[in-house]
C-alpha positions as CSV (number, residue, x, y, z in Angstrom):
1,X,113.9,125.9,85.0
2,X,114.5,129.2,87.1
3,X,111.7,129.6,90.2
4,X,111.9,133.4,92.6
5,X,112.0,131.9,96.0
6,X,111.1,133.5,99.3
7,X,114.8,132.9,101.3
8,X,117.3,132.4,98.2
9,X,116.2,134.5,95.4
10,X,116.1,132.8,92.0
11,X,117.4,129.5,91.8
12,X,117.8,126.9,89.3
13,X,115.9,123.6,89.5
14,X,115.8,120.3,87.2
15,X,111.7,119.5,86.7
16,X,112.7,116.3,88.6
17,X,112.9,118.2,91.8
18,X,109.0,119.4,90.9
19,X,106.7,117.7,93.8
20,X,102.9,117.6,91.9
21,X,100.6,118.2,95.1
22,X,97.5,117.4,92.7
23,X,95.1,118.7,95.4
24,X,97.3,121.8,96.6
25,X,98.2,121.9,100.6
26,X,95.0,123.0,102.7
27,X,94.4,126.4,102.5
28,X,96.1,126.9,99.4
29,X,94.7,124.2,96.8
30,X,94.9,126.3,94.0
31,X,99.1,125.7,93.8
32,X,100.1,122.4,93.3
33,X,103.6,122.7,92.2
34,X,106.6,122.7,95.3
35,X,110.4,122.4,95.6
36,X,112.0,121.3,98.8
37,X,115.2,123.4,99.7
38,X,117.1,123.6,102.5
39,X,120.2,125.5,103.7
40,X,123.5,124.3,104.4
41,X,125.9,125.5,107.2
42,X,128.4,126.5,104.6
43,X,131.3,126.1,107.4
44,X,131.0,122.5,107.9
45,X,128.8,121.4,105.1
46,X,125.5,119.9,106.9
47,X,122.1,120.5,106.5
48,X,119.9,122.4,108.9
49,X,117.1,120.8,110.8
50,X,114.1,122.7,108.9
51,X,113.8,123.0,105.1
52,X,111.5,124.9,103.0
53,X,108.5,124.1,101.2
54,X,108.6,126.2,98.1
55,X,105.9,126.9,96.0
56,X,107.1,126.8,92.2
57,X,104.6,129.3,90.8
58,X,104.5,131.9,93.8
59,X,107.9,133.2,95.6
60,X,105.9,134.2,98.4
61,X,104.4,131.1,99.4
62,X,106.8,128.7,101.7
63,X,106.3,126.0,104.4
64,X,109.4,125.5,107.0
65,X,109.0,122.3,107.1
66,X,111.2,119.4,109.2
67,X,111.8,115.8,109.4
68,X,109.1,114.6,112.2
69,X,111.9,112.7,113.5
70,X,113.5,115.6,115.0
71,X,110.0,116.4,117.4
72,X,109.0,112.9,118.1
73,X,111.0,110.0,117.7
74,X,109.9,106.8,116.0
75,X,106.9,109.1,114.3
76,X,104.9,106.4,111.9
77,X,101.7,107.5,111.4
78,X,99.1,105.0,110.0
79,X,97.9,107.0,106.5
80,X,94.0,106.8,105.7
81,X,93.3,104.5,102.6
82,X,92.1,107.3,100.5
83,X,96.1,109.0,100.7
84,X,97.8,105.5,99.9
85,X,95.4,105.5,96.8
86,X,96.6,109.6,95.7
87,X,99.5,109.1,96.5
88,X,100.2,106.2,94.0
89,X,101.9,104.2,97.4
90,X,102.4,100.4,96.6
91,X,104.1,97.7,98.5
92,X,105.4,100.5,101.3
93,X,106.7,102.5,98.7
94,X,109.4,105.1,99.5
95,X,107.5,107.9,101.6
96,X,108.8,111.0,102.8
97,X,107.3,113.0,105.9
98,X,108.0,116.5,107.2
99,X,105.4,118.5,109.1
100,X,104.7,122.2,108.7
101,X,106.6,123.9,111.6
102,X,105.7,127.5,113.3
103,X,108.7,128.9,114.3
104,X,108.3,131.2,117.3
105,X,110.3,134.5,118.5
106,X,110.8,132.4,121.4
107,X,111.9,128.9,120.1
108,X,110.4,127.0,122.9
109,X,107.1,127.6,121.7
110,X,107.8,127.0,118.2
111,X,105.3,124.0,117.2
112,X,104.7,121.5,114.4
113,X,101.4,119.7,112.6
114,X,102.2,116.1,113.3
115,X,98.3,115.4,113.1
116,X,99.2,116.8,109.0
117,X,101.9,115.8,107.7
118,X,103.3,116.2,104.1
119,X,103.4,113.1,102.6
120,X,105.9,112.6,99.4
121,X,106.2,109.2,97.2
122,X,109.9,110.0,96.3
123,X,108.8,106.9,93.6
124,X,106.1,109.1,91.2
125,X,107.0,112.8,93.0
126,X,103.4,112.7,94.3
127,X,102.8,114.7,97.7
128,X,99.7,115.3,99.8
129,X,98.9,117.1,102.9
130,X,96.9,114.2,105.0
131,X,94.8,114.3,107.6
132,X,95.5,111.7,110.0
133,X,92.6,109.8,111.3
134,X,92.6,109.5,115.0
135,X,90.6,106.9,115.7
136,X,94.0,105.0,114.8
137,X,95.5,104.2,118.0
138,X,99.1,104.8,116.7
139,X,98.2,108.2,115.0
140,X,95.9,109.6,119.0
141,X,99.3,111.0,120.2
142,X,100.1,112.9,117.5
143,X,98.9,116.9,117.8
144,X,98.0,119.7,115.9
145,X,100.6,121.7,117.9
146,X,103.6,119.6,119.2
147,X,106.2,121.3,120.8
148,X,109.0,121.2,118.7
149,X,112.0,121.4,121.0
150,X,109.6,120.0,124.7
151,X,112.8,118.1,126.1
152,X,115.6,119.9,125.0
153,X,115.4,123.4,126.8
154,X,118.4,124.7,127.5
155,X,120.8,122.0,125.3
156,X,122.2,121.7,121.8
157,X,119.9,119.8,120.0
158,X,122.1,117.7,117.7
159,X,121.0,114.6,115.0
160,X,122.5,113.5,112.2
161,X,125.1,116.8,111.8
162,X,122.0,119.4,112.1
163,X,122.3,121.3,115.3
164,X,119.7,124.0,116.7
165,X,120.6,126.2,120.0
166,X,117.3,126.5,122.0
């Protein structure tokens, strides 16, 4: 099927690539359909560090979104009950977390929603925006408004191929 997209124009996806966010991503419930895409350094073939949330039925509407690894190492969050259950997650299942990131003009202050995240079940192509409870001792350090690149001022920040200058 052919989706507009905000950053690469019309695309082609397979309906397998279609990530059913049955109650929509807060602030937007009404859309509940979302590709992932990223971009590739075409010159050596690796992915960047953010990707893009895309919503299937409206070109204009697009997370960046990142791997929570990049901001805060060894990120595993404890999910409320109520996600496990929409999210169709048995026995661990196969998960998938980004965060929403907010790129700023001046990268240093660019931030992510690690208190958010976007959960996927890679299993059933289920994903939720949830809420982490707090009151979870492993999920207190996690903020609204992490700074994305706090440690790496001034250096390349390189993992896994994907490299940002800050």
């Amino acid at each position: 099927m052919k989706i507009k997209t905000k950053f690469f124009g019309e695309i082609d996806i397979e309906d397998e690539q279609v990530i059913l966010f049955p109650y929509g991503i807060y602030g937007f419930e009404e859309y509940n359909q979302f590709v992932l895409l990223h971009d590739i350094d075409y010159e050596d073939e690796n992915e960047t560090v953010f990707r893009f949330l895309q919503c299937a039925d409206d070109e204009h509407l697009c997370f960046t979104v990142m791997d929570p690894e990049y901001a805060e190492r060894g990120y595993s969050p404890v999910l409320p009950e109520t996600a496990v259950k929409k999210l169709g997650i048995s026995g661990g299942g196969d998960l998938i977390y980004l965060v929403i990131a907010v790129i700023s003009e001046n990268l240093e202050e660019s931030t992510a929603n690690m208190q958010g995240p976007i959960v996927i079940n890679s299993e059933n192509m289920l994903g939720a925006q949830v809420i982490l409870e707090t009151s979870e001792p492993e999920n207190a350090k996690y903020k609204i408004k992490h700074k994305i690149f706090a440690g790496y001022e001034g250096e390349e920040f390189v993992e896994e191929g994907a490299a940002v200058i800050c």
